[in-house]
N, C-alpha and C positions, 0 to 999 in steps of 0.2 A: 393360418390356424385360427381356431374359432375358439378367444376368449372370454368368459364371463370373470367380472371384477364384480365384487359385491365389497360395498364400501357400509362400516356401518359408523352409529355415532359417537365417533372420537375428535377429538381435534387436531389429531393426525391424518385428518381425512383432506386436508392441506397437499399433504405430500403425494396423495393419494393422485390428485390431479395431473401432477407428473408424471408416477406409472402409468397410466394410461397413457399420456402423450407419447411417450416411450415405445409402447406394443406397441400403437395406429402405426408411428415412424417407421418402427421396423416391420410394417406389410399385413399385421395380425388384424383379422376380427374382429375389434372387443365391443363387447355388451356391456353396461355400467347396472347394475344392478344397487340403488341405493336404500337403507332402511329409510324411515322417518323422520328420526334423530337425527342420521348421516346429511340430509337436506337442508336442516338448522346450520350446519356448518360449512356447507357449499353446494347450491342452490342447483336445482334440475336442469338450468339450461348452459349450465359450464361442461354438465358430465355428457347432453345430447351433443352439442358444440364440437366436444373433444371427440367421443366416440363414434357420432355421425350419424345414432342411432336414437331413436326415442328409447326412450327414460321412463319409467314407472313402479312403487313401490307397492303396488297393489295386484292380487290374484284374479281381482274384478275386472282390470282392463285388458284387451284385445283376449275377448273369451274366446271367440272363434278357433283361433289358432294356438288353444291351448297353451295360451302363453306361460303358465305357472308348472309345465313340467318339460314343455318344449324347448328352453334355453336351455336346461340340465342336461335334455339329452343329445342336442348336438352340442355340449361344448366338449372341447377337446382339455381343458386345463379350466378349473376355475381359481381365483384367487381372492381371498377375504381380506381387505387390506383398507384402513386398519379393523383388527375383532377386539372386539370391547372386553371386558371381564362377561358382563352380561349375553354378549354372542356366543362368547364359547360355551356359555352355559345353555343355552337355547342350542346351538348344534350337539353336547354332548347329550343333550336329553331328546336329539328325535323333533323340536318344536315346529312348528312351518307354519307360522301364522302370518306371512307375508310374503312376496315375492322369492326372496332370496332364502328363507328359510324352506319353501315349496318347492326350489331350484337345486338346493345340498340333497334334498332327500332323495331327487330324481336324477341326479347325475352319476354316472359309473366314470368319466374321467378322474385323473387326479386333482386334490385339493390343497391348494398353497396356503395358510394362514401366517398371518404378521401380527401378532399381539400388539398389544400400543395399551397401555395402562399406567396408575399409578405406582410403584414399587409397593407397596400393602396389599395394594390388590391383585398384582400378578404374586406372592410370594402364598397370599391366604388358601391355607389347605383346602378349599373348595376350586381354587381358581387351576392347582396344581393338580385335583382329582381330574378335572375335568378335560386338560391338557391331555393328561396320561390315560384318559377314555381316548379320546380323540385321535392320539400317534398311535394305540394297539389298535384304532379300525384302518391305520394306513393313511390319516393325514397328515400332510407333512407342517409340519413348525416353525417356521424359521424367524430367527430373533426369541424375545426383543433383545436388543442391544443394551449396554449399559449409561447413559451417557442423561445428560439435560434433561427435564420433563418439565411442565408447565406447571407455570406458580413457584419458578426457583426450587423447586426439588430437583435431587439428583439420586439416579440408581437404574437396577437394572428395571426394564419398562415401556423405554423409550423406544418407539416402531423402526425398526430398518429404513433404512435409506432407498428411495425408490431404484436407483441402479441393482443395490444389492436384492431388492426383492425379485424383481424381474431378472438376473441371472441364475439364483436361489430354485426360481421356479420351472424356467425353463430347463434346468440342469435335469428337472425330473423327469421330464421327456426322453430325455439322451437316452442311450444304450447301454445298456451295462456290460459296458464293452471289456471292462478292466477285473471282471469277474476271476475270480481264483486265481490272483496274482496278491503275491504281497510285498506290500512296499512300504519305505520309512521315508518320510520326509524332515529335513531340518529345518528352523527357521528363528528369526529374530538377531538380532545382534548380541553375540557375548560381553563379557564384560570384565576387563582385566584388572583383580584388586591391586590400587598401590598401598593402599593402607586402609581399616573397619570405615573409614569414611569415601574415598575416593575412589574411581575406577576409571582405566582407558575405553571405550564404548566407541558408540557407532549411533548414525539416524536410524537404523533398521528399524521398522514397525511390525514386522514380522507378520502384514495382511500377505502377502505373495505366497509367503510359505505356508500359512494355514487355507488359503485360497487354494492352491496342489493341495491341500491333505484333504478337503473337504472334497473336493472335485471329485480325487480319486476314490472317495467313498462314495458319494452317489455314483459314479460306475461303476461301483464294483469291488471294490479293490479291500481287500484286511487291510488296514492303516496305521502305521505308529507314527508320529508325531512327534519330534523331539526339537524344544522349544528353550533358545535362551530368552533375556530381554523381550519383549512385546510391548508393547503400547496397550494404555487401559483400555479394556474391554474386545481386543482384539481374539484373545482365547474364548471367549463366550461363545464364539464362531465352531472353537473345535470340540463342541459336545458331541459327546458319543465316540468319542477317538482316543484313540490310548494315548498319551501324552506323558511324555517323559522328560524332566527338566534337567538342562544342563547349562549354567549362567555363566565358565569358563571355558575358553578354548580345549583345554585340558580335560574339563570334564564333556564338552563336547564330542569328542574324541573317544572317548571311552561309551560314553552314550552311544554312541554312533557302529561303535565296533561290534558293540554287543546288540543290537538291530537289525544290523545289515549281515549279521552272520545267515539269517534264515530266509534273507529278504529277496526277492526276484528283482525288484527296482529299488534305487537308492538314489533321492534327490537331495544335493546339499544346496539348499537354497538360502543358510544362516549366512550373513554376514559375521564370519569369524575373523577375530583380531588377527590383523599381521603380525602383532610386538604385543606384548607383555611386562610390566616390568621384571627386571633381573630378580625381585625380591621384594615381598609385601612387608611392608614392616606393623609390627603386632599393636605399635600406638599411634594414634592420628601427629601426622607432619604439621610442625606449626611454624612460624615467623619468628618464634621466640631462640634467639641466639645466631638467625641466619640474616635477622634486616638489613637488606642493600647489599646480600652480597648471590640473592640466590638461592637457586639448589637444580642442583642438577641428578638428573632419572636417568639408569641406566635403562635401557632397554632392549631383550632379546628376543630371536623369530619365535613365532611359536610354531608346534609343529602342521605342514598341513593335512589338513581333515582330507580332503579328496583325493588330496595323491596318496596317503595311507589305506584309502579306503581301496583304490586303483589297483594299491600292489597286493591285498586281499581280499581279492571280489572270488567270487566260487562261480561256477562253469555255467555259462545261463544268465549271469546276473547284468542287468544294464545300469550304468552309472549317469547320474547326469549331475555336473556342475552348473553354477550362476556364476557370472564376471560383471561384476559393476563398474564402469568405467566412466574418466572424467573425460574421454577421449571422446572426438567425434570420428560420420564418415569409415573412411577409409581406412585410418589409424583406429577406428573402435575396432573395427573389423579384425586387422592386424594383431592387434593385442589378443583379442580372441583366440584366433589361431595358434598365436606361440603359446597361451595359457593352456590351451585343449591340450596341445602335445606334448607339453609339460610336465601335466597332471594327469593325462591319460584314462578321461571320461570318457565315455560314447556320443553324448551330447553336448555341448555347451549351451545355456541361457545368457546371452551377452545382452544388457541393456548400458545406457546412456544415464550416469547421475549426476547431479551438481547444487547447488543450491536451491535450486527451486524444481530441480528436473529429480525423476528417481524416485527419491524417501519421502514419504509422511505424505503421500500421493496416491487416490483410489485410483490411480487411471497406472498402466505400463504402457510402455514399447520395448520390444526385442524382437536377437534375431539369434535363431536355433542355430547353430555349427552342428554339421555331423561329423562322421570319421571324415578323417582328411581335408577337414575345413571348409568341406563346403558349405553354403545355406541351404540348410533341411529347411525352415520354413520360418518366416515372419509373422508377428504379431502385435496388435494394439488394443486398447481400447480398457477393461474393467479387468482388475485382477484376475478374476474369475474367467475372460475370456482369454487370458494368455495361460491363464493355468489350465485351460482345457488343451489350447495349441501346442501348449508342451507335452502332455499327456499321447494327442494326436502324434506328434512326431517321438514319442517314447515306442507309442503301438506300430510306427511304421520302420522304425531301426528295429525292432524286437521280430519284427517281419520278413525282413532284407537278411535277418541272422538264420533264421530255420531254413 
């Protein structure tokens, strides 16, 4: 595939160098396209180096072969990574006063952009008209993320992460394959009150499950979202997605019923609580009157979300569970199995978790259970690419059914 990167001047043009290592690895094309600014911050013969290709910010060079509207029109995907406050304002208004500005206006592929800015200046009603010109002609947005910026600020600003730009983008390619299906996804860990102060929880970061929601919308898909616990800034990911919050098992459950009532596919991919305390008590537990002797938490099942969801699914509808397991091998596999039958999903998602494996991790591995336990299909590698494989093996049990 034949991509153009156009890098402009951020100091997220750092990370920028990774994307592209990234495409070249994975077989693509890419043209580096940098502004003037962008060069200040990482020099023409890193981007020739990495991309394989000569580098120029100017309309004046390789005039012959109409360089300044000729990468526009063979690229098959462009990506502006990072766009300044200042770029998106030169692309909302039409400008082309240099290579990459000459290349947007000549290009009919789609266009990735990755903000990277200040938090003032991505929030400033200029920087947000301009955005919102930009998504009504069809380019796509994605980020920025909330998280560090330079100079000790923090907020939302900070550019994506080069994995996540590169699957973000290619996702736009895919098929919309999951067109007029509708589906609920769950995700993040619940959290069971013992008391206004405490709760029984889980590591869930709830990227896996906004990674399926998202997915399933750029294929296609009407999407609800129903989201306990997450980690900061991980919902920033699920704009444009209806999102419905449920931070207990119990309200999980309820979320979930009222969702899945209309739904074609239903993925519980939240980490809901096994146990619950017996009873939340209405004032924070303290030490006072118990020192050295204790205290002891009753605690009861809660009920499960999948196998409730199982015994009322409506004619048509595909279920798919998550199994998170400390278990390796053979025994992961196993546990799966009696889980699937158990619960009585169409799918199972069975990965491997542990202290370091699993949670608070951009990367998965798992392996798909279909009916009767076989492996539908495996997968690794960025959220984003196991939440496509699971999608994949959703459309091919929804297949195997008609």
């Amino acid at each position: 595939m034949f991509v153009v990167v156009g890098v402009t001047g951020g100091i997220a043009a750092y990370k920028t160098v990774h994307l592209v290592r990234l495409l070249v690895k994975a077989g693509h094309e890419v043209h580096v396209i940098p502004t003037d600014d962008a060069l200040r911050f990482v020099g023409l013969p890193t981007w020739e180096a990495l991309s394989r290709h000569p580098v120029t910010t100017s309309v004046h060079d390789d005039v012959p072969q109409v360089r300044h509207v000729a990468l526009g029109q063979a690229a098959d995907l462009v990506i502006v990574a990072p766009a300044t406050a200042d770029s998106l304002a030169k692309m909302a208004a039409g400008l082309a006063g240099d290579l990459l500005g000459t290349t947007l206006l000549a290009t009919t592929a789609p266009v990735v952009v990755a903000p990277a800015m200040h938090t003032e200046m991505w929030r400033h009603p200029a920087t947000q008209a301009n955005v919102a010109t930009l998504a009504a002609r069809g380019v796509h947005i994605v980020g920025p993320a909330d998280g560090e910026l330079t100079g000790g600020d923090s907020g939302p600003g900070r550019m994506l992460e080069p994995e996540e730009i590169v699957d973000r983008a290619l996702a736009v390619l895919r098929p919309r394959d999951l067109a007029g299906l509708r589906v609920v996804v769950s995700t993040g860990g619940t959290r069971e009150p013992i008391d206004p102060v405490r709760f029984i929880g889980n590591r869930s970061s709830g990227r896996q499950g906004v990674a399926l929601a998202r997915a399933a919308a750029e294929r296609g898909a009407e999407v609800t979202l129903v989201a306990a616990h997450t980690d900061d800034g991980v919902l920033a990911e699920a704009t444009g997605l209806a999102v419905v919050r449920a931070m207990a098992a119990a309200d999980m459950l309820t979320a979930m019923r009222d969702a899945a009532a209309m739904a074609d596919v239903v993925v519980m991919a939240a980490a809901v609580a096994d146990y619950r305390p017996a009873a939340a008590s209405d004032a924070k537990l303290t030490k006072e009157g118990s020192r050295g002797r204790g205290r002891k938490l009753e605690l009861v099942e809660t009920e499960d979300v999948l196998k409730a969801l199982a015994g009322e699914r409506r004619p048509g509808q595909t279920l798919v569970g998550f199994a998170a397991e400390t278990s390796r091998g053979d025994e992961l596999l196993a546990r799966g199995r009696r889980k699937l039958e158990r619960k009585g999903a169409d799918l199972l998602v069975v990965n491997e978790v542990g202290w370091e494996v699993g949670f608070e991790q951009a990367s998965n591995e798992v392996v798909i259970l279909g009916r009767g336990g076989g492996v539908a299909a495996e997968a690794s590698g960025t959220k984003r690419e196991v939440a496509d494989a699971v999608w994949d093996a959703v459309l091919a049990a929804r297949s195997a059914t008609r």
